[in-house]
mmCIF file of the N, C-alpha and C atoms, coordinates in Angstrom:
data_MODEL
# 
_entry.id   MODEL 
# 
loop_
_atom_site.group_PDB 
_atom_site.id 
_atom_site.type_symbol 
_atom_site.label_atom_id 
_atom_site.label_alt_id 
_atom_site.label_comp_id 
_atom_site.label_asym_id 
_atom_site.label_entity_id 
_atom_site.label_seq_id 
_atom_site.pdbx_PDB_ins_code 
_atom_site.Cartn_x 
_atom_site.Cartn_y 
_atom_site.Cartn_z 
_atom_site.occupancy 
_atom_site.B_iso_or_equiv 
_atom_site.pdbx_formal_charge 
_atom_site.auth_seq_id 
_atom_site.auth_comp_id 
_atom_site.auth_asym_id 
_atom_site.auth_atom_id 
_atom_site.pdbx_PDB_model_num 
ATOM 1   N N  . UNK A 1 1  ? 40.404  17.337  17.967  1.00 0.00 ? 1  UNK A N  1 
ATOM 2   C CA . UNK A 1 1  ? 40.961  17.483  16.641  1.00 0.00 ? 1  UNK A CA 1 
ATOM 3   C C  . UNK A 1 1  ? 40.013  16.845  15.637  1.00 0.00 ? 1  UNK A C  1 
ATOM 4   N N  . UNK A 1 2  ? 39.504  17.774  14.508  1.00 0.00 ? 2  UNK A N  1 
ATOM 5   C CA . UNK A 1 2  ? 39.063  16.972  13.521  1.00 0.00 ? 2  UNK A CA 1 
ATOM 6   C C  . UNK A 1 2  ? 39.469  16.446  12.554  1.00 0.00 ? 2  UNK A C  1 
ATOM 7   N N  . UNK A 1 3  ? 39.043  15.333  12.023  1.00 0.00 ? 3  UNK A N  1 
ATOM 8   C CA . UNK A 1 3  ? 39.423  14.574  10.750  1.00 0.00 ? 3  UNK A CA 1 
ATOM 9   C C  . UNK A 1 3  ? 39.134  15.735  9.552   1.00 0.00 ? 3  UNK A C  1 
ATOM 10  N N  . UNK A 1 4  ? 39.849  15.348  8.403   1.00 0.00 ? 4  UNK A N  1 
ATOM 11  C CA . UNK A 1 4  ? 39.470  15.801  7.285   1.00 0.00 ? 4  UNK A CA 1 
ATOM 12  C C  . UNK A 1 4  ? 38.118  15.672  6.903   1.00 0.00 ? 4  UNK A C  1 
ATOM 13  N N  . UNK A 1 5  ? 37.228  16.590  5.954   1.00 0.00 ? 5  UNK A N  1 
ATOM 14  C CA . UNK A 1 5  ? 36.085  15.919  5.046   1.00 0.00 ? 5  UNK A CA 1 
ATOM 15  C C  . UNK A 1 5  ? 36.546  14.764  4.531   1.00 0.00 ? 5  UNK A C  1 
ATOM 16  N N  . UNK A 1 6  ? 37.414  14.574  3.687   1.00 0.00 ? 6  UNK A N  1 
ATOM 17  C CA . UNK A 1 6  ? 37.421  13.702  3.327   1.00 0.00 ? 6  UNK A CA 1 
ATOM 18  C C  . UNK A 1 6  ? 37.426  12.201  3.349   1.00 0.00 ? 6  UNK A C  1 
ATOM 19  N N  . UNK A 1 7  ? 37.987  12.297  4.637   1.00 0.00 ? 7  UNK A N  1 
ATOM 20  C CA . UNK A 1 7  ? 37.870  10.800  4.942   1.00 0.00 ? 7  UNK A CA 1 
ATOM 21  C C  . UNK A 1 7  ? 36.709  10.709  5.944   1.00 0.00 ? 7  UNK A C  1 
ATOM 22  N N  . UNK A 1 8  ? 35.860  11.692  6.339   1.00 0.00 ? 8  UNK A N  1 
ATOM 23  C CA . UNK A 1 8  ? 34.262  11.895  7.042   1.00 0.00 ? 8  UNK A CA 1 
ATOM 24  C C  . UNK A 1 8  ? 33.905  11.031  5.848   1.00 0.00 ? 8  UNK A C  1 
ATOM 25  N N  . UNK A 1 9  ? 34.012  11.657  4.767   1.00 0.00 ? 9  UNK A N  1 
ATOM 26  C CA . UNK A 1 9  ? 32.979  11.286  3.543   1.00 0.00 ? 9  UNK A CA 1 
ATOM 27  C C  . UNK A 1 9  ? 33.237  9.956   3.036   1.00 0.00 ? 9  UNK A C  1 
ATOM 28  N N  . UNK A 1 10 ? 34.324  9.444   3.102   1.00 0.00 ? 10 UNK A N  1 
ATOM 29  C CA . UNK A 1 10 ? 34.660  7.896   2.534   1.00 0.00 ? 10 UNK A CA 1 
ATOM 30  C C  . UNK A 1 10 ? 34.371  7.022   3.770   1.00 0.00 ? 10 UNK A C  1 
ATOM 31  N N  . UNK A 1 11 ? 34.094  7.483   5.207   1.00 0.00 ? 11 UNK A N  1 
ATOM 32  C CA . UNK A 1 11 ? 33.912  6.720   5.867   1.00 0.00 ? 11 UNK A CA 1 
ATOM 33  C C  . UNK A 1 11 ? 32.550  6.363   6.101   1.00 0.00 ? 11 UNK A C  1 
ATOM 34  N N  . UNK A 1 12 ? 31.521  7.871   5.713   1.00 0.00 ? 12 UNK A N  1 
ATOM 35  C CA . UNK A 1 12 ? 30.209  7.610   5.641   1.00 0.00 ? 12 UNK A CA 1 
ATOM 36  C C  . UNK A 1 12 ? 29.859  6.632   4.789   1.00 0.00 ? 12 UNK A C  1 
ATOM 37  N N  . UNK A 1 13 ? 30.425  6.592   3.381   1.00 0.00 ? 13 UNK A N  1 
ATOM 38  C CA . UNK A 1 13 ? 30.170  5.932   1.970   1.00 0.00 ? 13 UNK A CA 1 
ATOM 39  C C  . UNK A 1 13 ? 30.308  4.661   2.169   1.00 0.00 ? 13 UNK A C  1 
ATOM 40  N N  . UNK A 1 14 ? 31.509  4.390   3.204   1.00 0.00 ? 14 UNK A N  1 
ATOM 41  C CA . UNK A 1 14 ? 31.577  3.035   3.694   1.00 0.00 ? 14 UNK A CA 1 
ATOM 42  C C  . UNK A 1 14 ? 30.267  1.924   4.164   1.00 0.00 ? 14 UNK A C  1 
ATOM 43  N N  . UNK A 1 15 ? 30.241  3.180   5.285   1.00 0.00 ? 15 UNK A N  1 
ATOM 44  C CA . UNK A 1 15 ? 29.125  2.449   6.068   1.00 0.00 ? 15 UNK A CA 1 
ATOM 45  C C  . UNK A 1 15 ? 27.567  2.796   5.387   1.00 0.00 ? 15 UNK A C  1 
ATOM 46  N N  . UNK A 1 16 ? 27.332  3.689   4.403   1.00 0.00 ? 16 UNK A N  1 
ATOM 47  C CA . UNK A 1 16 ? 26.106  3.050   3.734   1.00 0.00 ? 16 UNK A CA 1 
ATOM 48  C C  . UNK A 1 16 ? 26.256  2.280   2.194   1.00 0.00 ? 16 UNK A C  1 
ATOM 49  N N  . UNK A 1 17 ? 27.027  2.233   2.229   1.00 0.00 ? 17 UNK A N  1 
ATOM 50  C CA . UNK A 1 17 ? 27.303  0.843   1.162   1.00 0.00 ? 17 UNK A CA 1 
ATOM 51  C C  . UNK A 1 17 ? 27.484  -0.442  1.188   1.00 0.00 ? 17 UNK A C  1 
ATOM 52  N N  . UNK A 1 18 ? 27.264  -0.916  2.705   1.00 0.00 ? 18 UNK A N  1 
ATOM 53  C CA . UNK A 1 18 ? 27.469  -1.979  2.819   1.00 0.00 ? 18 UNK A CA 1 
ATOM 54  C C  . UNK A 1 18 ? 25.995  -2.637  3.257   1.00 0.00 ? 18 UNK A C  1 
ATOM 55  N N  . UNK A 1 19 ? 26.069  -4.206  2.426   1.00 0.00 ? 19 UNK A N  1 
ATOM 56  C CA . UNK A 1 19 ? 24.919  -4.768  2.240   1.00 0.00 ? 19 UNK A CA 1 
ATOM 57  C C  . UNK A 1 19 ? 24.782  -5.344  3.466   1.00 0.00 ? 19 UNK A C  1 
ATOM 58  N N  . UNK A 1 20 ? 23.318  -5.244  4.056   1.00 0.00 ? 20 UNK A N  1 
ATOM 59  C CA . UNK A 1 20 ? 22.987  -6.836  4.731   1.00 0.00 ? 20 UNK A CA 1 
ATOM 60  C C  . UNK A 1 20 ? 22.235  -7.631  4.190   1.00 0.00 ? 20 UNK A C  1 
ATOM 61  N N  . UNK A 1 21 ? 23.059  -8.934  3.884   1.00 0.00 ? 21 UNK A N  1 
ATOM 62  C CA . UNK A 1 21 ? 22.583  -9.917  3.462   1.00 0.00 ? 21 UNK A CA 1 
ATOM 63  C C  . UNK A 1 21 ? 21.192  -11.099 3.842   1.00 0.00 ? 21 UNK A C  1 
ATOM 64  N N  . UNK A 1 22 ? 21.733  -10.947 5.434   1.00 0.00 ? 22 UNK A N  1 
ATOM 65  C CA . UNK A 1 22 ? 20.396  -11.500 6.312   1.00 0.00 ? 22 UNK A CA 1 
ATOM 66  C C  . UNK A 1 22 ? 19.246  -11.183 5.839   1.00 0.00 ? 22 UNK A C  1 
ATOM 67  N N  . UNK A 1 23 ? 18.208  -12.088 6.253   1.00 0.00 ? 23 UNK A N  1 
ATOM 68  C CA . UNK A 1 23 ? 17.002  -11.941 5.896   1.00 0.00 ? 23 UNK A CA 1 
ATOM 69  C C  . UNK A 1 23 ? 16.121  -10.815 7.124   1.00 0.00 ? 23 UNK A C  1 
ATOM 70  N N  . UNK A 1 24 ? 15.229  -9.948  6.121   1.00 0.00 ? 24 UNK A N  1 
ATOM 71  C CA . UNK A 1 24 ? 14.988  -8.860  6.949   1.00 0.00 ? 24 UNK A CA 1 
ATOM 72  C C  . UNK A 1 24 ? 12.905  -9.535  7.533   1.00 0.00 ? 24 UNK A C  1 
ATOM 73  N N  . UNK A 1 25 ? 12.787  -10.666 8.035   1.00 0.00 ? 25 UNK A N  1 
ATOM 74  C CA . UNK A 1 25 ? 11.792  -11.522 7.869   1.00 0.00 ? 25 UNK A CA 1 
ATOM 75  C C  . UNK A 1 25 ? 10.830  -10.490 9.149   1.00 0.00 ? 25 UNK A C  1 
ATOM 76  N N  . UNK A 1 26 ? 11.945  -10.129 9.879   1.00 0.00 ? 26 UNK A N  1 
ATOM 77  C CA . UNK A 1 26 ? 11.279  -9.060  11.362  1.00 0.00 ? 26 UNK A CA 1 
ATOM 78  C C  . UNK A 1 26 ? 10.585  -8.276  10.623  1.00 0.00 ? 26 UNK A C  1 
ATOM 79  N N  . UNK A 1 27 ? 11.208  -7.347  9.396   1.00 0.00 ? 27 UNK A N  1 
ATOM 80  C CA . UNK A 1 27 ? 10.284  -6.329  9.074   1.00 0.00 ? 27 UNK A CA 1 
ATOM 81  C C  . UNK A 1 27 ? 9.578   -6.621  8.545   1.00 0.00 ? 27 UNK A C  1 
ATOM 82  N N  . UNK A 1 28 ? 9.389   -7.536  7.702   1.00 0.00 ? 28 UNK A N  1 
ATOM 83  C CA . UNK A 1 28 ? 8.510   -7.745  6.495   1.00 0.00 ? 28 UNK A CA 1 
ATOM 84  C C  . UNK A 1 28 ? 6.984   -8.389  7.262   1.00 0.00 ? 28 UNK A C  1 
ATOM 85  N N  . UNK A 1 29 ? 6.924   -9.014  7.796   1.00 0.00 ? 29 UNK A N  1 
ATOM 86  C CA . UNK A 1 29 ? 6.082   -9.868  8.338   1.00 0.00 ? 29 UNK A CA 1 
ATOM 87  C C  . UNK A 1 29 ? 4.954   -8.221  9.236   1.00 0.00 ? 29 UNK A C  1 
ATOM 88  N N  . UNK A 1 30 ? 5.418   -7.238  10.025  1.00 0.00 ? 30 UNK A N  1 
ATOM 89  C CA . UNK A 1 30 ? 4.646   -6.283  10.284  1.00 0.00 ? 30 UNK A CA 1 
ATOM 90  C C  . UNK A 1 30 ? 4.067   -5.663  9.598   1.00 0.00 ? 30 UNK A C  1 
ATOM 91  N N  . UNK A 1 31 ? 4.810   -5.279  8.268   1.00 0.00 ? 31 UNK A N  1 
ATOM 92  C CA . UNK A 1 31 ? 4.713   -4.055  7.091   1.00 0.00 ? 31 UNK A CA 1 
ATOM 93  C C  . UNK A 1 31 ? 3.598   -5.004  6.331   1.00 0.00 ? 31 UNK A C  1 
ATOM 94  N N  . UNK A 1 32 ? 3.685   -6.772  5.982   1.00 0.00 ? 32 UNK A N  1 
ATOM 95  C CA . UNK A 1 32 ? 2.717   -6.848  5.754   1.00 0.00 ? 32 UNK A CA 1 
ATOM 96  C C  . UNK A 1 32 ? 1.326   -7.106  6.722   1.00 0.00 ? 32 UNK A C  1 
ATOM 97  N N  . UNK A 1 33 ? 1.352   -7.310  7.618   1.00 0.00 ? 33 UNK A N  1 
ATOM 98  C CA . UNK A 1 33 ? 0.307   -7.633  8.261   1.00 0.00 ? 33 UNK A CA 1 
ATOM 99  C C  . UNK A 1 33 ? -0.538  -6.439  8.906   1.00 0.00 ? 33 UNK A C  1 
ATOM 100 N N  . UNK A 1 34 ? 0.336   -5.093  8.596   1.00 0.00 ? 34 UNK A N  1 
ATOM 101 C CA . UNK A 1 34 ? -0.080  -3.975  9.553   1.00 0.00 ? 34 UNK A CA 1 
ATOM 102 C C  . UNK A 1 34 ? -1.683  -3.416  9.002   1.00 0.00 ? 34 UNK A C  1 
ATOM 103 N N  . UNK A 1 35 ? -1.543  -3.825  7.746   1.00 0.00 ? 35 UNK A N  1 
ATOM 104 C CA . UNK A 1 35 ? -2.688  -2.490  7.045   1.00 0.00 ? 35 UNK A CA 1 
ATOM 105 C C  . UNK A 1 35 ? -3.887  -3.975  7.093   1.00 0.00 ? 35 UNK A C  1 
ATOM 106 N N  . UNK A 1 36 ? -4.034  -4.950  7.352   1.00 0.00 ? 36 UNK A N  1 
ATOM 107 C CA . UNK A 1 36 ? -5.111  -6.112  7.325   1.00 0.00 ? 36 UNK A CA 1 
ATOM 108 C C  . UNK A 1 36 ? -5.539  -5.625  9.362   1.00 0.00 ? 36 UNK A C  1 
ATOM 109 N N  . UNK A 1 37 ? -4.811  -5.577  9.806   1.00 0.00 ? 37 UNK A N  1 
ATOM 110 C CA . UNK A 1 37 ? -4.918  -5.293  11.288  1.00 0.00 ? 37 UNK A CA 1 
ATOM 111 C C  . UNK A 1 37 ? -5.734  -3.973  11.829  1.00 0.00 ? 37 UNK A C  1 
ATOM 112 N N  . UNK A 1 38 ? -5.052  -3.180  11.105  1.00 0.00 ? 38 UNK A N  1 
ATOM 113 C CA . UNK A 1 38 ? -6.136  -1.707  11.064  1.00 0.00 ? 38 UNK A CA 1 
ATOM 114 C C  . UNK A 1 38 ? -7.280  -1.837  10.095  1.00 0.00 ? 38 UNK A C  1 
ATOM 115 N N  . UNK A 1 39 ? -7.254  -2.898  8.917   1.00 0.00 ? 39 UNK A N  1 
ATOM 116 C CA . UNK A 1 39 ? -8.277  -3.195  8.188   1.00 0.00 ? 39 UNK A CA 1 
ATOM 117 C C  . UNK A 1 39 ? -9.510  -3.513  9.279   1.00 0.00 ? 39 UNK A C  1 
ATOM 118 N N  . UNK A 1 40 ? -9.304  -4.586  10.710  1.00 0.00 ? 40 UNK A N  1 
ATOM 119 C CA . UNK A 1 40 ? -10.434 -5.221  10.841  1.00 0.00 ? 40 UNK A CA 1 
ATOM 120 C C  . UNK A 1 40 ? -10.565 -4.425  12.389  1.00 0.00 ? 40 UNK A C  1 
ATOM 121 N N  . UNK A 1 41 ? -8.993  -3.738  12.972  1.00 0.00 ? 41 UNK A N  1 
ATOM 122 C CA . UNK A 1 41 ? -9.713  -3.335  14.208  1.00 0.00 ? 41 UNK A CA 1 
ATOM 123 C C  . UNK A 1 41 ? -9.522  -1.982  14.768  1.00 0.00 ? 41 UNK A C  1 
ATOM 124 N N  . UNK A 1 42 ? -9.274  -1.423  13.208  1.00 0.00 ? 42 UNK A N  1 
ATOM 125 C CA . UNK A 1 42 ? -10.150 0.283   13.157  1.00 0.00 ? 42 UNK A CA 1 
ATOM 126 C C  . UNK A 1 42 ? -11.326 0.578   12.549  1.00 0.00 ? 42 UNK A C  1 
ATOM 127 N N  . UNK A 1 43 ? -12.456 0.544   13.397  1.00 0.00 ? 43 UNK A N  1 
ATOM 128 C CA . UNK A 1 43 ? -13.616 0.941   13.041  1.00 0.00 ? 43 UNK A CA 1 
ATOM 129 C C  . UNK A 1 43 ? -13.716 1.975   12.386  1.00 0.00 ? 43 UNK A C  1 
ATOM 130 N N  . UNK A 1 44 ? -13.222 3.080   12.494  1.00 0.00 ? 44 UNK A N  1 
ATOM 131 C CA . UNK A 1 44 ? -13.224 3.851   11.054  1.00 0.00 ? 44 UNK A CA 1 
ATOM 132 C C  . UNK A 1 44 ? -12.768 3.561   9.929   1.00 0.00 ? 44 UNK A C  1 
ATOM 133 N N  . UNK A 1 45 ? -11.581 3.150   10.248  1.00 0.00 ? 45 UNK A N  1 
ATOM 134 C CA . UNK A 1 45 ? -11.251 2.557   8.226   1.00 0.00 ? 45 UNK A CA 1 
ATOM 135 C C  . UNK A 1 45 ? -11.960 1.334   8.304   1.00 0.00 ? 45 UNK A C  1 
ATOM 136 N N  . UNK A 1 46 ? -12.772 0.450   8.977   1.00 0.00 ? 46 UNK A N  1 
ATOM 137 C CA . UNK A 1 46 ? -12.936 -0.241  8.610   1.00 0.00 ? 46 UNK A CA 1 
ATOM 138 C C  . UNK A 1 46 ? -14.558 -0.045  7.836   1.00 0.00 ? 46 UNK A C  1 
ATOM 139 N N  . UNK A 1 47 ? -15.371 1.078   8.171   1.00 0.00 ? 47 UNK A N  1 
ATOM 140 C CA . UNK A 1 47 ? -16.456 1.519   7.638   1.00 0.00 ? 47 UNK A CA 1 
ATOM 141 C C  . UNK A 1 47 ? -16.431 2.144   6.610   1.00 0.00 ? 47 UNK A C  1 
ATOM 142 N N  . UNK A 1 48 ? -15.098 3.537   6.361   1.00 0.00 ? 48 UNK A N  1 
ATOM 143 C CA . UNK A 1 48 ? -15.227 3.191   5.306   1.00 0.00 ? 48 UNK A CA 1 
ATOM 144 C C  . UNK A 1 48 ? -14.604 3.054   4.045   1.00 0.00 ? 48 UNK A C  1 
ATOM 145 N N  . UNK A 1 49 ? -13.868 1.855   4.413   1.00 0.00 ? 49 UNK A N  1 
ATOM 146 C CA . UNK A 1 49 ? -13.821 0.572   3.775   1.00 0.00 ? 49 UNK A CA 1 
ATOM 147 C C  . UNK A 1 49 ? -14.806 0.304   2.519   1.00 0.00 ? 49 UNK A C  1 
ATOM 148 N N  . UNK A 1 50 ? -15.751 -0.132  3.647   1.00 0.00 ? 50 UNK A N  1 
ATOM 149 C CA . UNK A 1 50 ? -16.817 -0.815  3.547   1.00 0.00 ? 50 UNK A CA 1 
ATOM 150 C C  . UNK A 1 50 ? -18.273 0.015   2.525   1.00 0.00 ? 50 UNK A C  1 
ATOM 151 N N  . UNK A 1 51 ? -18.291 1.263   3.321   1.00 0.00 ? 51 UNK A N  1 
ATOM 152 C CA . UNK A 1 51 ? -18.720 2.590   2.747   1.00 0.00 ? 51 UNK A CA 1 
ATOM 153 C C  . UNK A 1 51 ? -18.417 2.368   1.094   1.00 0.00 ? 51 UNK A C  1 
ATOM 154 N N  . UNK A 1 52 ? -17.198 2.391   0.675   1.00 0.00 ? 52 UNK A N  1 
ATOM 155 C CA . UNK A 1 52 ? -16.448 2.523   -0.808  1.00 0.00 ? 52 UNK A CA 1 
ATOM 156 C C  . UNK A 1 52 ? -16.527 1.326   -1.176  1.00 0.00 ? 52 UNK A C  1 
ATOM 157 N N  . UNK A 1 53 ? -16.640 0.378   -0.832  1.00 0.00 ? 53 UNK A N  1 
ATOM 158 C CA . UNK A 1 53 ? -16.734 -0.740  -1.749  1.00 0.00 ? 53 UNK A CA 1 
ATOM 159 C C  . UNK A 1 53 ? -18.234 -0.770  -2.026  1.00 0.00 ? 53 UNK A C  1 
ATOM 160 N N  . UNK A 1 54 ? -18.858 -0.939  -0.954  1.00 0.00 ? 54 UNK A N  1 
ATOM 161 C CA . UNK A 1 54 ? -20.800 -0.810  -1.532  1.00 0.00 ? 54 UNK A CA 1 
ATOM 162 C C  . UNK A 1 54 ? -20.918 0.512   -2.356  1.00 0.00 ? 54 UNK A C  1 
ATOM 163 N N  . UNK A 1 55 ? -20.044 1.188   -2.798  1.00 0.00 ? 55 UNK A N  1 
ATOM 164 C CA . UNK A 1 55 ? -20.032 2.358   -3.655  1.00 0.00 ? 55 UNK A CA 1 
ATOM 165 C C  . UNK A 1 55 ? -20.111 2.402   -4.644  1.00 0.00 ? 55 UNK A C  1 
ATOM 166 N N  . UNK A 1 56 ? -18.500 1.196   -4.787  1.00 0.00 ? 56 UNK A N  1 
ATOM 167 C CA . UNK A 1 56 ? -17.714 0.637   -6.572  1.00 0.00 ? 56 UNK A CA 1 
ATOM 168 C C  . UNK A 1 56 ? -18.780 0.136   -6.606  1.00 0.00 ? 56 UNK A C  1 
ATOM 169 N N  . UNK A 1 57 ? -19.392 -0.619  -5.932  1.00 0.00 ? 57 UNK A N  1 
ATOM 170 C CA . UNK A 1 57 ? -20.502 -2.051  -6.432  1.00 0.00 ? 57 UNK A CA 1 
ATOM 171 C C  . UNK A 1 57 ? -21.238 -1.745  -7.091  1.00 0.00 ? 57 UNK A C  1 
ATOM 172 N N  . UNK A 1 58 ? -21.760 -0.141  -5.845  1.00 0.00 ? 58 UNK A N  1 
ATOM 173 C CA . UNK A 1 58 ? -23.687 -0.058  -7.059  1.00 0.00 ? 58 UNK A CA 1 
ATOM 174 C C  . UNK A 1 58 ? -23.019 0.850   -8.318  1.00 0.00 ? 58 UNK A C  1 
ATOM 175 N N  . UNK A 1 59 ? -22.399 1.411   -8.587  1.00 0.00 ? 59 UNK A N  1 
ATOM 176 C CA . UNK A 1 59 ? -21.095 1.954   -9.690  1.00 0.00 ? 59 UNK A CA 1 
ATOM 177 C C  . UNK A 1 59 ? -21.234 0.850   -11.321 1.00 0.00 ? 59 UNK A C  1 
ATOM 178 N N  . UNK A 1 60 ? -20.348 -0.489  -10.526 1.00 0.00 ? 60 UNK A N  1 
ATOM 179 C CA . UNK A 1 60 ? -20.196 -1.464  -11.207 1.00 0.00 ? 60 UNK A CA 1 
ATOM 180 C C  . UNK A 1 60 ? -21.302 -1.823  -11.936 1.00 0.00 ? 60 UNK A C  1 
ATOM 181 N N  . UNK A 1 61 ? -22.142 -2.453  -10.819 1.00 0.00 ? 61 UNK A N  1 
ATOM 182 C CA . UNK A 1 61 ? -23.438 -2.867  -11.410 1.00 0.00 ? 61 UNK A CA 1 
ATOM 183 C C  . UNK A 1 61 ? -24.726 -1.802  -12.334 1.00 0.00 ? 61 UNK A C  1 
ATOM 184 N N  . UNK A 1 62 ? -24.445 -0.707  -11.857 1.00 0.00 ? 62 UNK A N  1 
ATOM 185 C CA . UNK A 1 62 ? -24.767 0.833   -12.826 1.00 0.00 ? 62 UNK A CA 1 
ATOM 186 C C  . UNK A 1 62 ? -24.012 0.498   -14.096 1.00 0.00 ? 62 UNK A C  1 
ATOM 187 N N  . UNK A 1 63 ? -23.407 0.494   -14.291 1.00 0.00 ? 63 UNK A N  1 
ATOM 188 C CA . UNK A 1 63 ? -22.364 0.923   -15.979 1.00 0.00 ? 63 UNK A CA 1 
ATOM 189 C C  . UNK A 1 63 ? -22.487 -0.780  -16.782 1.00 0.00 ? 63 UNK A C  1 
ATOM 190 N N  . UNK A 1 64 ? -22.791 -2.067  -16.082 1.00 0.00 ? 64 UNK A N  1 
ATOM 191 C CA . UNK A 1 64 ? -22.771 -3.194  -16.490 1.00 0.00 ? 64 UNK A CA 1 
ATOM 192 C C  . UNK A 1 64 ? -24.017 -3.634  -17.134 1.00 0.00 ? 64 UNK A C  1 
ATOM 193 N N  . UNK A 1 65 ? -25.158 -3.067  -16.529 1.00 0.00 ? 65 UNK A N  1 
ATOM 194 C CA . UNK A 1 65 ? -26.460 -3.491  -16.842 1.00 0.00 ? 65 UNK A CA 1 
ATOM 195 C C  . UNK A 1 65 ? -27.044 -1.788  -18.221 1.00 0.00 ? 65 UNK A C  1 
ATOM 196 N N  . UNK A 1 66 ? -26.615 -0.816  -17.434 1.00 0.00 ? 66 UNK A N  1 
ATOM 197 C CA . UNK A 1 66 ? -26.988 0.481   -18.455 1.00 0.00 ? 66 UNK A CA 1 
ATOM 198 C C  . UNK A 1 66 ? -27.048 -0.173  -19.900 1.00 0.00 ? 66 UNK A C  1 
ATOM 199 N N  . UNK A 1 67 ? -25.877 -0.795  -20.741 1.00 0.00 ? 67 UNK A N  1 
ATOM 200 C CA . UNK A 1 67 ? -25.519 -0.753  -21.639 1.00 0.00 ? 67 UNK A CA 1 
ATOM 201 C C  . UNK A 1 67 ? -26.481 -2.286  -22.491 1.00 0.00 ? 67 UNK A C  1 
ATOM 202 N N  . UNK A 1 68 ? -26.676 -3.366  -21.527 1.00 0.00 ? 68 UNK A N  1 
ATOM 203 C CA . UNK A 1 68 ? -27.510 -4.240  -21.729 1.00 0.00 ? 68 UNK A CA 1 
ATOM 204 C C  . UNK A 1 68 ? -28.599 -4.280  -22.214 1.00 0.00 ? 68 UNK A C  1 
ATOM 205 N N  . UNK A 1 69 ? -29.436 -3.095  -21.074 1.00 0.00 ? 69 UNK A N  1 
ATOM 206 C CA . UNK A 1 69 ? -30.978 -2.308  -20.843 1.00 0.00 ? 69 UNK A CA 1 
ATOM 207 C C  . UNK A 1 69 ? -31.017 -1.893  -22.404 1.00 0.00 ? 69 UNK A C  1 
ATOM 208 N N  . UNK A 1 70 ? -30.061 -0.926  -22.872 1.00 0.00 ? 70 UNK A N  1 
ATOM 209 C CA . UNK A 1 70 ? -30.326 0.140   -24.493 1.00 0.00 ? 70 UNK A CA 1 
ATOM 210 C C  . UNK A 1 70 ? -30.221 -0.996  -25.213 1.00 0.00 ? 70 UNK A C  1 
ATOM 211 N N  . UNK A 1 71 ? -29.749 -1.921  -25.062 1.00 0.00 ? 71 UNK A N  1 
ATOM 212 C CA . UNK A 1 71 ? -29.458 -2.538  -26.535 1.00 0.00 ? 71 UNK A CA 1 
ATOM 213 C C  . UNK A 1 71 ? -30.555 -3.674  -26.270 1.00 0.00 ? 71 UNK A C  1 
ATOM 214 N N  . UNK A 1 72 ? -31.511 -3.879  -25.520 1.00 0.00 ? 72 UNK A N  1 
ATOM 215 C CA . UNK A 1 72 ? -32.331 -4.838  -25.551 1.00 0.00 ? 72 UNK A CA 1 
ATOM 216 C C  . UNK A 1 72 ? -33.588 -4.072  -25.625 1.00 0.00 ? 72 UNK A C  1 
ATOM 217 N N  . UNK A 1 73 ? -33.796 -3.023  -25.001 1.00 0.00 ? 73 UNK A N  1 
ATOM 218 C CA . UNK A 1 73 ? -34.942 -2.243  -25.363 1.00 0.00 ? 73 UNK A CA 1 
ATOM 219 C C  . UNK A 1 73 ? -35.040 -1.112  -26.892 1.00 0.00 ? 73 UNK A C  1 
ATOM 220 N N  . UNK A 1 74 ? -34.275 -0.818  -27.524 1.00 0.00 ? 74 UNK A N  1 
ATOM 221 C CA . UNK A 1 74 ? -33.753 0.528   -28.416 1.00 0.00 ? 74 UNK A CA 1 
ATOM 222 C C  . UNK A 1 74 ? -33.206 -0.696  -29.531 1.00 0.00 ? 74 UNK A C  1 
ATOM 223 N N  . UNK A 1 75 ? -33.545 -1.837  -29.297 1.00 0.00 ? 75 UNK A N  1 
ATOM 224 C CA . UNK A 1 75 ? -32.886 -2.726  -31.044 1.00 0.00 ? 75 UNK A CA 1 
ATOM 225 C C  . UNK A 1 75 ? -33.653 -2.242  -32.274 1.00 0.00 ? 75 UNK A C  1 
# 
C-alpha cells in the first residue's frame, strides 16, 4: 500500500531540512589537503604547474620592465 504524495513530500522536506550541527572536521581537512597532494605527487600537474608559472613570470617581468625601458630611453 502506498502513502499519499503528500506526506512522501513532507517527509522528504523533513529529512532535508534538518541541520547537522557537528563539526564536519572529516571532510574539510581532505577537501583541503587534496589539491596540495596532487600538487606535489602528480607529476603532470605538477609540471605544469610549474610550466605556467615560469610563464606568468617571464609575462610579468615582460610588461614590468617594457614600460621602464620607453620612458628612460624615449625621454
Amino acid at each position: 500500500m502506498e502513502s499519499p504524495p503528500t506526506s512522501l513530500a513532507s517527509e522528504k522536506e523533513r529529512q532535508v531540512n534538518v541541520v547537522d550541527w557537528h563539526g564536519n572536521d572529516d571532510a574539510a581537512n581532505p577537501a583541503m589537503f587534496m589539491p596540495l597532494r596532487m600538487l606535489f605527487l602528480s607529476r603532470p600537474i605538477f609540471f605544469t604547474s610549474l610550466l605556467t608559472a615560469i610563464g606568468y613570470g617571464y609575462i610579468y617581468v615582460l610588461y614590468t620592465t617594457i614600460p621602464t625601458t620607453f620612458v628612460e630611453t624615449y625621454k
